[in-house]
C-alpha positions as CSV (number, residue, x, y, z in Angstrom):
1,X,226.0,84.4,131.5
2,X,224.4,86.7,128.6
3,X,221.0,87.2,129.4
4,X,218.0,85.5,127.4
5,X,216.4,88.0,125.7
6,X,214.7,89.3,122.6
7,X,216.8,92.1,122.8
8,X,220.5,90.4,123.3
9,X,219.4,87.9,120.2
10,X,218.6,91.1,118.2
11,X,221.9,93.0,119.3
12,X,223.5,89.8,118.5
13,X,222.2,89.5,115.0
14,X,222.5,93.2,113.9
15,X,226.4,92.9,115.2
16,X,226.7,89.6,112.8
17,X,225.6,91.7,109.8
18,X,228.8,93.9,110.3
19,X,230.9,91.1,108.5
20,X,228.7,88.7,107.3
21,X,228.4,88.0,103.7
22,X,224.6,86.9,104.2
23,X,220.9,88.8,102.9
24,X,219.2,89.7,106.3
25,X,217.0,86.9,105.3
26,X,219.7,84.4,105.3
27,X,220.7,85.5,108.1
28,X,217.7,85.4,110.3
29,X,216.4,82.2,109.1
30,X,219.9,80.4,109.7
31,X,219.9,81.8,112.9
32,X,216.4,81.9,114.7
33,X,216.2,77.9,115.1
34,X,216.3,75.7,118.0
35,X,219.5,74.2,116.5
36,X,221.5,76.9,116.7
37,X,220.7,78.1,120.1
38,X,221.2,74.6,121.2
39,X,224.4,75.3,119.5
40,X,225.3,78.7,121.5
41,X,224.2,77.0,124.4
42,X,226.7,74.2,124.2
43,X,229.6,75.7,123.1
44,X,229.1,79.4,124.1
45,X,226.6,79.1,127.0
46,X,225.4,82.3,125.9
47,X,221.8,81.5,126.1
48,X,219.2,79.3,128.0
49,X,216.4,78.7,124.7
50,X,215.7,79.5,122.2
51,X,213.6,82.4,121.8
52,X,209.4,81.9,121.4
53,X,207.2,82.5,118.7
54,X,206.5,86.1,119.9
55,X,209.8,86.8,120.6
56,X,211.0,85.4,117.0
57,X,209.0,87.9,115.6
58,X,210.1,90.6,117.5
59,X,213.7,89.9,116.5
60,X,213.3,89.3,112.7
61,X,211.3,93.3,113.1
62,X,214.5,94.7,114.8
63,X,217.2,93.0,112.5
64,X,215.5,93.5,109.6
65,X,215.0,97.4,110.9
66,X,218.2,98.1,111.7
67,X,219.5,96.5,108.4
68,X,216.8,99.2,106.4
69,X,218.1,102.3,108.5
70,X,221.7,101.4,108.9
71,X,222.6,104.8,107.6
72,X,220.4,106.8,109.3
73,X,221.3,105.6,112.4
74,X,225.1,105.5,112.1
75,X,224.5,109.3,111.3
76,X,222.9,109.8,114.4
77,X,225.6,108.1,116.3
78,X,228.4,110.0,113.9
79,X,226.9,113.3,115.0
80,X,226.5,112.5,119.0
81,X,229.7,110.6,119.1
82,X,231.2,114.1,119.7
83,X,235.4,112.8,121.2
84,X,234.8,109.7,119.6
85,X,235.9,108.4,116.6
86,X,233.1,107.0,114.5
87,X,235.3,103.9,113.1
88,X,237.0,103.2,116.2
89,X,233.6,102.8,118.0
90,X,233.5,98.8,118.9
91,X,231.4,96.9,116.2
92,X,229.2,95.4,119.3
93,X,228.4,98.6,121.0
94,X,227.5,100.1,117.5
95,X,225.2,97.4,117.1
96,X,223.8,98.1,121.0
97,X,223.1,101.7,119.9
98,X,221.5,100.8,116.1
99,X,219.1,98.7,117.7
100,X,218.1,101.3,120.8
101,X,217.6,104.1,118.3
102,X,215.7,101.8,115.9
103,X,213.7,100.6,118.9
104,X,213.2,104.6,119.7
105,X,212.1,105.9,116.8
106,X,210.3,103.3,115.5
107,X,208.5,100.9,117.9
108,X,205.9,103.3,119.8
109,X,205.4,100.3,122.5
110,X,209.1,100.6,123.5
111,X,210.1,103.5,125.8
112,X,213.1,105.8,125.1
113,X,214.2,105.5,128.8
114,X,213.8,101.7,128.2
115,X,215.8,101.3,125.4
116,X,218.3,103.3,126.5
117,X,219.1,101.7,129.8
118,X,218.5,98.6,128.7
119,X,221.6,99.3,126.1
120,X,223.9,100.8,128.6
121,X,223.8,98.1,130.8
122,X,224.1,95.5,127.8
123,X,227.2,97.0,126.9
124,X,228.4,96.5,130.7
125,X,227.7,92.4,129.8
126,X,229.1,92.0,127.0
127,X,232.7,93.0,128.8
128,X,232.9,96.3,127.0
129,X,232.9,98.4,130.6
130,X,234.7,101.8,129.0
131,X,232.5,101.2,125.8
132,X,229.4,101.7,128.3
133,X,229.8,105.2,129.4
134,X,230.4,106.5,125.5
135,X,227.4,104.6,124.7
136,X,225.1,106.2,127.6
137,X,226.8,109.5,126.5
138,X,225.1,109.1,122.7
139,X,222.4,107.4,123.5
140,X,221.2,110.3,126.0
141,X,222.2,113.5,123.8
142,X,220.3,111.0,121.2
143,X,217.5,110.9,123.7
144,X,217.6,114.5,124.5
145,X,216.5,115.4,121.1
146,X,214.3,112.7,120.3
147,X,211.7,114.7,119.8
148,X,213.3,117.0,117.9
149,X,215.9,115.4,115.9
150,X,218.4,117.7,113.6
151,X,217.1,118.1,110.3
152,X,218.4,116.5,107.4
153,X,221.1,117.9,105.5
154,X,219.4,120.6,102.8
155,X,220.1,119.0,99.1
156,X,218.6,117.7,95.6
157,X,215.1,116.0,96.2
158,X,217.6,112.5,95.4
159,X,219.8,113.7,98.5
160,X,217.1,114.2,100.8
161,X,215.0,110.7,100.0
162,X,218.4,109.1,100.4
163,X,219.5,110.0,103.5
164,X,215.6,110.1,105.0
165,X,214.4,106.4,103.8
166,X,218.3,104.9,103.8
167,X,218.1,103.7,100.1
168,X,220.9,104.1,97.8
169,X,221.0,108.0,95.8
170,X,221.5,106.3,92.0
171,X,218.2,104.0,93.2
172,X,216.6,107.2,94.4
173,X,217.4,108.8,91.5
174,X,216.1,106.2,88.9
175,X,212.8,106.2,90.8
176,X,212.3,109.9,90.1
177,X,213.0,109.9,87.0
178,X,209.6,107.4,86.5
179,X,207.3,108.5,89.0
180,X,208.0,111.4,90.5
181,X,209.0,113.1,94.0
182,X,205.9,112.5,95.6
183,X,205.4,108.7,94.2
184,X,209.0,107.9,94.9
185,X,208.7,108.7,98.9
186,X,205.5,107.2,99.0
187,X,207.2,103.7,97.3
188,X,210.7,104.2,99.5
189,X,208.4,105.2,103.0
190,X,206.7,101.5,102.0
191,X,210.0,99.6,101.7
192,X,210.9,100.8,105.1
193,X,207.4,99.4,106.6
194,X,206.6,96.2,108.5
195,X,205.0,93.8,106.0
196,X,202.0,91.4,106.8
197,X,202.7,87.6,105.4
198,X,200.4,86.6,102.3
199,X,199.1,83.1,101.8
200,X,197.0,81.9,99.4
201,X,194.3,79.1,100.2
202,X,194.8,75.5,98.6
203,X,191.9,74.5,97.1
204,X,192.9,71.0,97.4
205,X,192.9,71.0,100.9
206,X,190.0,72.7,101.9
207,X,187.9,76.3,101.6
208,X,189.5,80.1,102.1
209,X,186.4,79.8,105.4
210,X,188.1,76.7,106.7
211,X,191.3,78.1,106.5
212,X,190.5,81.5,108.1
213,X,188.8,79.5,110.5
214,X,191.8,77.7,111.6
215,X,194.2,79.8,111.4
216,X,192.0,82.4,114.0
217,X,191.9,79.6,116.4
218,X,196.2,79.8,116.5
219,X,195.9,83.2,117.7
220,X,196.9,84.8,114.4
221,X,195.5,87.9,113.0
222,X,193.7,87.3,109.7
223,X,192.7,89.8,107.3
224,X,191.4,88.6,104.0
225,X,193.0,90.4,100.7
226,X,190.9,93.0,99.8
227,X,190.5,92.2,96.4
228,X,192.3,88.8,95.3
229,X,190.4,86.1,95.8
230,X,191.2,82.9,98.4
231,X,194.5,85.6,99.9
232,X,194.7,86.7,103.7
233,X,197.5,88.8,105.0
234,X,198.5,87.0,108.2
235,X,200.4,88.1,111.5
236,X,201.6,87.1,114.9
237,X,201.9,83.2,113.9
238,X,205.5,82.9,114.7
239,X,206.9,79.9,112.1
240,X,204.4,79.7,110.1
241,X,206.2,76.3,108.7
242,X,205.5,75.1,112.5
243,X,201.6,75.8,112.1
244,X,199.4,72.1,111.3
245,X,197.5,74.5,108.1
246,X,200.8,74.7,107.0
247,X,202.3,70.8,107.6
248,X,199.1,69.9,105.9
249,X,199.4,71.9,102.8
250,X,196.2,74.3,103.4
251,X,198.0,77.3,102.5
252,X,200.7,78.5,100.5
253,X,202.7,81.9,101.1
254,X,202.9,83.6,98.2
255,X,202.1,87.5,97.7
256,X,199.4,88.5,95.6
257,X,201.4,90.3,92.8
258,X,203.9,87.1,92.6
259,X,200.0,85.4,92.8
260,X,199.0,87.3,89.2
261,X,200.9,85.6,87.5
262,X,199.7,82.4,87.2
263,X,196.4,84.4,86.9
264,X,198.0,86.0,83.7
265,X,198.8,82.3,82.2
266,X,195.3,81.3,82.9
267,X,196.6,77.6,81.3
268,X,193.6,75.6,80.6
269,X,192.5,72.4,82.5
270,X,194.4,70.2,79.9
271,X,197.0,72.8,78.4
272,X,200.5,71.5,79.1
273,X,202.9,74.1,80.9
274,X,206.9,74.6,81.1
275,X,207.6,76.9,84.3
276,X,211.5,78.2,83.0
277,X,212.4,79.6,86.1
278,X,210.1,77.9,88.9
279,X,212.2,77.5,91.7
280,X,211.2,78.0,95.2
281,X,207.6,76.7,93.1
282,X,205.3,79.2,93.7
283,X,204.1,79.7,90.7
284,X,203.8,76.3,89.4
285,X,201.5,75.4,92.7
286,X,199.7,78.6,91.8
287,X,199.1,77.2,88.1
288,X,198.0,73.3,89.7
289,X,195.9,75.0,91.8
290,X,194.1,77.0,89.6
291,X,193.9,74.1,87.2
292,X,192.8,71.7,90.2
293,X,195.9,69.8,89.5
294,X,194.5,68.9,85.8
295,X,196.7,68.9,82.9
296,X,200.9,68.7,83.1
297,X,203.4,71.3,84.1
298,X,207.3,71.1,84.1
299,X,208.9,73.1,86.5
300,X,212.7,73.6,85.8
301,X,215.9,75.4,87.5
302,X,219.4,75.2,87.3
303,X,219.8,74.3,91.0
304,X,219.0,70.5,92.4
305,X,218.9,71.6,95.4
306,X,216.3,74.3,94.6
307,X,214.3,71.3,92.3
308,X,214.0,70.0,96.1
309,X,212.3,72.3,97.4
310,X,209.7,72.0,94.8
311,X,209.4,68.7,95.0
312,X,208.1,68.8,98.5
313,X,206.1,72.0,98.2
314,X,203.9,69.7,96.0
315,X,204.2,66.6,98.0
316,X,202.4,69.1,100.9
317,X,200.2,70.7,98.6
318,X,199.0,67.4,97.4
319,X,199.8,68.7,93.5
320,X,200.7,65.8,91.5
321,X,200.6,67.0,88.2
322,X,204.1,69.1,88.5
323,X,207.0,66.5,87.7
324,X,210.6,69.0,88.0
325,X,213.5,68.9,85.4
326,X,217.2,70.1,86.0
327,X,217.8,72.9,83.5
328,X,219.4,75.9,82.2
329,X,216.8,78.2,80.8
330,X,219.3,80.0,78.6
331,X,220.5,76.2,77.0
332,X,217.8,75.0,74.3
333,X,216.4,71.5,75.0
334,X,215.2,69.9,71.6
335,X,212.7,67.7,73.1
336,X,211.2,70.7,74.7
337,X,210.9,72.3,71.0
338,X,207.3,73.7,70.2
339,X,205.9,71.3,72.9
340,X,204.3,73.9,75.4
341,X,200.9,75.5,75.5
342,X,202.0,78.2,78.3
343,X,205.8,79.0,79.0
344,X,205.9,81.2,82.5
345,X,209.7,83.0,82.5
346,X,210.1,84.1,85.8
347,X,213.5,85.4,85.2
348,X,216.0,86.5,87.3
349,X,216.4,89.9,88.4
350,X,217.0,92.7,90.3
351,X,214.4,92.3,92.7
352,X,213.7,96.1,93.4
353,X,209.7,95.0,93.9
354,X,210.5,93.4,97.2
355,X,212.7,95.6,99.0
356,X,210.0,95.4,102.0
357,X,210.6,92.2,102.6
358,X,214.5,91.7,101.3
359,X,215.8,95.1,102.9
360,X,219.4,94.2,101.4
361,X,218.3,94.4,98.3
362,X,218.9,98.3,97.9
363,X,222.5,97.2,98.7
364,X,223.1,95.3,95.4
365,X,225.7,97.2,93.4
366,X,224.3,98.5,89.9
367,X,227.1,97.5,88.1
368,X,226.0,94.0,88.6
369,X,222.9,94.7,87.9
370,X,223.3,96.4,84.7
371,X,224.5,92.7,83.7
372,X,220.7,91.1,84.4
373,X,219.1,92.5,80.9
374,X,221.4,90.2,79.2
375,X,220.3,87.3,81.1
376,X,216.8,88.1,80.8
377,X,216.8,88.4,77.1
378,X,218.8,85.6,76.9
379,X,216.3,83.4,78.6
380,X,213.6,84.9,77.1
381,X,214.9,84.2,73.7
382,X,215.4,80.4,74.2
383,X,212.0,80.2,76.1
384,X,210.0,81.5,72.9
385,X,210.9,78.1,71.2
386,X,208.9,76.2,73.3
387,X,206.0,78.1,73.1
388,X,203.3,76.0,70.2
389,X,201.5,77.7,67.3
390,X,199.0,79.7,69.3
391,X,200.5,79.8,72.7
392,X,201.0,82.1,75.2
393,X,204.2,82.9,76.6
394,X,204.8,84.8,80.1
395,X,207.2,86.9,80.8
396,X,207.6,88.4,84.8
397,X,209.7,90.3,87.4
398,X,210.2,91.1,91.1
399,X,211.3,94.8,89.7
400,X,210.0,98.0,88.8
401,X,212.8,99.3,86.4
402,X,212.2,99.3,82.6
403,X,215.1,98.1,81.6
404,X,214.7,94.7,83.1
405,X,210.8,94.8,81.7
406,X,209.4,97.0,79.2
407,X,212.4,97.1,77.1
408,X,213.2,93.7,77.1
409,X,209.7,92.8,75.9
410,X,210.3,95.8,73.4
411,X,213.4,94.0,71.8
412,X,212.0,90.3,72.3
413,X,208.8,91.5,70.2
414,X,210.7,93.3,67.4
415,X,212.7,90.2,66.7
416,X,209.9,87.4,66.8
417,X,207.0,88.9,64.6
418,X,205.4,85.7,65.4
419,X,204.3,87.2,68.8
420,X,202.2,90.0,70.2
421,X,201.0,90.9,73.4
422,X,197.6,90.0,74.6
423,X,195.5,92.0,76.7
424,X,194.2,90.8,80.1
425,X,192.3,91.4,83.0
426,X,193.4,91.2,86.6
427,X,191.0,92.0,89.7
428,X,190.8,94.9,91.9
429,X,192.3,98.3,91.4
430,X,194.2,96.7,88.2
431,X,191.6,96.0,85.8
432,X,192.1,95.3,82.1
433,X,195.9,95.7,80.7
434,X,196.8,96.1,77.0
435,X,199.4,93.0,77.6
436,X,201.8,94.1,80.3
437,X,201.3,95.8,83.8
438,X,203.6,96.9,86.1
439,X,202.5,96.3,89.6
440,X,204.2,99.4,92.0
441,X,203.9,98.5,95.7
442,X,202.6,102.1,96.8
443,X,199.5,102.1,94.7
444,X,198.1,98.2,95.5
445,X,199.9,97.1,98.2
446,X,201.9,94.4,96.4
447,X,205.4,93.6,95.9
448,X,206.5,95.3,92.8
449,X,206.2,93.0,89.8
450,X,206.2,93.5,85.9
451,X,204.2,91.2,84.2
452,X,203.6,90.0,80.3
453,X,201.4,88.0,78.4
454,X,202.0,87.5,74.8
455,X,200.6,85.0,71.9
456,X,202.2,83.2,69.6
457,X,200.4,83.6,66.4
458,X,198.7,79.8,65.2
């Protein structure tokens, strides 16, 4: 029998994203369930339990690691695989050695010598006996020169952020081009980090000092935002769907950028409010919140499954003034015509803001993405017509890149005269914006998020 441990759960996950089709994400959260180890257990007997709240976390920090440095690593095992064909190397002991180097070079409280062994013999039980002396034989020279590993191969400033933070070169590239060498390793270093969870308090449910209160006495560390309001960035909680705060609706997780933008909508106690876009509902319950659940807000998407999930976000919030509609946001709904004070388009996109926490992201390939502004403006279009004289429509993002923001906004406004932008204030380092702001993770922290507030002239 396969060993219980974080480490042979990690392994195993990083070999399964050698062929699967699934985000890291997807991955993790299909996997890491009592379920599924029940599962393994039956059929496999591959291991005892499923793994514990510390140990979850542990694994989702390697996986997601190993995902974000994939070719870093395999370029460290390329260049000490000397007799050894690089392709030919088994996909399990590849996935032994990504995770020791990871675990090497970037978890301090795990020992080279550890690792190392630890990967040797792992290779020995999973059956791959000739595999294991080819591995020891990288992993030492790897070892050897851990603390003077070979310098990157001299190139363009694009070349050498590629290869060093493992993001794509045309990604690399575009981020020069709109903030410069030294903004662009700061923002790709950042996607590469370990990111604290953000929840926002329910006022519904009880105070931000109750909350921090309760969630202290779990054993999680708390930090309150340092400056938005009723947020704490939260670790070492495990599930945090398993905690009672969450079962009975005192938080939701939401970060503090995706946060703004029902902040930007500011809809008034009795305004009514069309959410385009609203699924997983995070910015609807943001809106009730606010609004302490006054007033009326449809929240649509084209998915009934994701309409779900809304649906019992607000049933545990305790939000009762969101009712949810099946809908395309780029099909016109008559009835809908003129009828809303604020229209939130969360559109689809690229989701470049939230690398940190979706490391297969940088993945995507940009032709596909080059097809989103059309979707965007599409939506957009069709979402203006339910805007009333004198509304405000939204506009937002998860990305940083123009083309899915600025310019949209810049064609959307040069068609509809009837709307402008509006200038508003967020807190903190923000401040007042002339209408739009574009929220980069490596100056506030956030995920990165564009966001737009225009009015609709009476």
């Amino acid at each position: 029998m396969i060993r219980n441990t974080a480490r042979e759960i990690a392994v195993h996950l990083a070999y399964e994203l050698s062929f699967t089709d699934k985000t890291v994400k997807e991955l993790l959260d299909e996997r890491l369930t009592k379920e599924y180890f029940d599962t393994l257990k039956d059929e496999d007997n591959i291991y005892e339990k499923a793994p514990g709240a510390a140990q979850t976390e542990y694994i989702r920090s390697i996986v997601s690691g190993v995902a974000e440095h994939a070719p870093e690593l395999d370029g460290y095992i390329a260049k000490y695989a000397k007799g050894w064909s690089f392709d030919r190397i088994p996909l399990v002991a590849s996935a032994i050695m990504r995770v020791a180097m990871y675990e090497s070079l970037y978890r301090s409280d795990i020992p080279t010598r550890v690792a190392v062994n630890e990967a040797v013999e792992m290779t020995k039980r999973h059956r791959r006996e000739k595999a294991a002396g080819m591995v020891n034989a990288i992993l030492r020279k790897f070892a050897a020169n851990r603390e003077n590993m070979p310098p990157l191969p001299k190139g363009s400033p694009a070349q050498t952020l590629s290869l060093r933070y493992s993001h794509p070169r045309w990604l690399v590239e575009r981020l020069l081009s709109l903030i410069g060498e030294e903004e662009t390793e700061a923002y790709l270093r950042m996607n590469n980090q370990v990111v604290p969870t953000t929840i926002q308090t329910n006022p519904l449910k009880g105070t931000p000092e109750e909350l921090e209160k309760l969630l202290r006495q779990t054993g999680a560390q708390v930090e309150p935002h340092p400056w938005l309001a009723g947020c704490f960035s939260v670790s070492g909680t495990g599930d945090l769907e398993q905690l009672s705060a969450f079962r009975e609706g005192r938080f939701t997780v939401q970060d503090a950028a995706a946060r703004l933008v029902a902040t930007v909508a500011a809809p008034a106690p009795e305004d009514r409010v069309l959410d385009v876009c609203a699924a997983p509902g995070g910015k609807s319950f943001a809106m009730a919140m606010d609004r302490r659940d006054r007033g009326q807000i449809l929240s649509c998407d084209v998915h009934p499954h994701k309409l779900k999930l809304i649906d019992s976000g607000a049933q545990r919030l305790g939000i009762t003034s969101i009712r949810t509609a099946l809908a395309d946001a780029r099909e016109e709904h008559a009835a809908w015509l003129e009828q809303a004070d604020v229209v939130v388009a969360d559109v689809p996109c690229s989701g470049l803001g939230i690398i940190r926490k979706k490391p297969d992201i940088r993945y995507k390939n940009p032709r596909d993405l080059a097809q989103l502004p059309a979707i965007q403006g599409d939506i957009l279009e069709n979402a203006c017509r339910y805007v009333c004289p004198g509304g405000v429509l939204v506009y937002s993002t998860c990305t940083v890149l123009p083309e899915e923001n600025q310019e949209i906004i810049h064609v959307f406004l040069s068609r509809h005269p009837e709307f402008r932008r509006e200038t508003f204030t967020l807190p903190g380092p923000v401040g007042l914006c002339d209408g739009e702001a574009t929220l980069w993770p490596q100056r506030l922290g956030t995920d990165g998020f564009y966001i737009c507030r225009m009015r609709r002239k009476a």
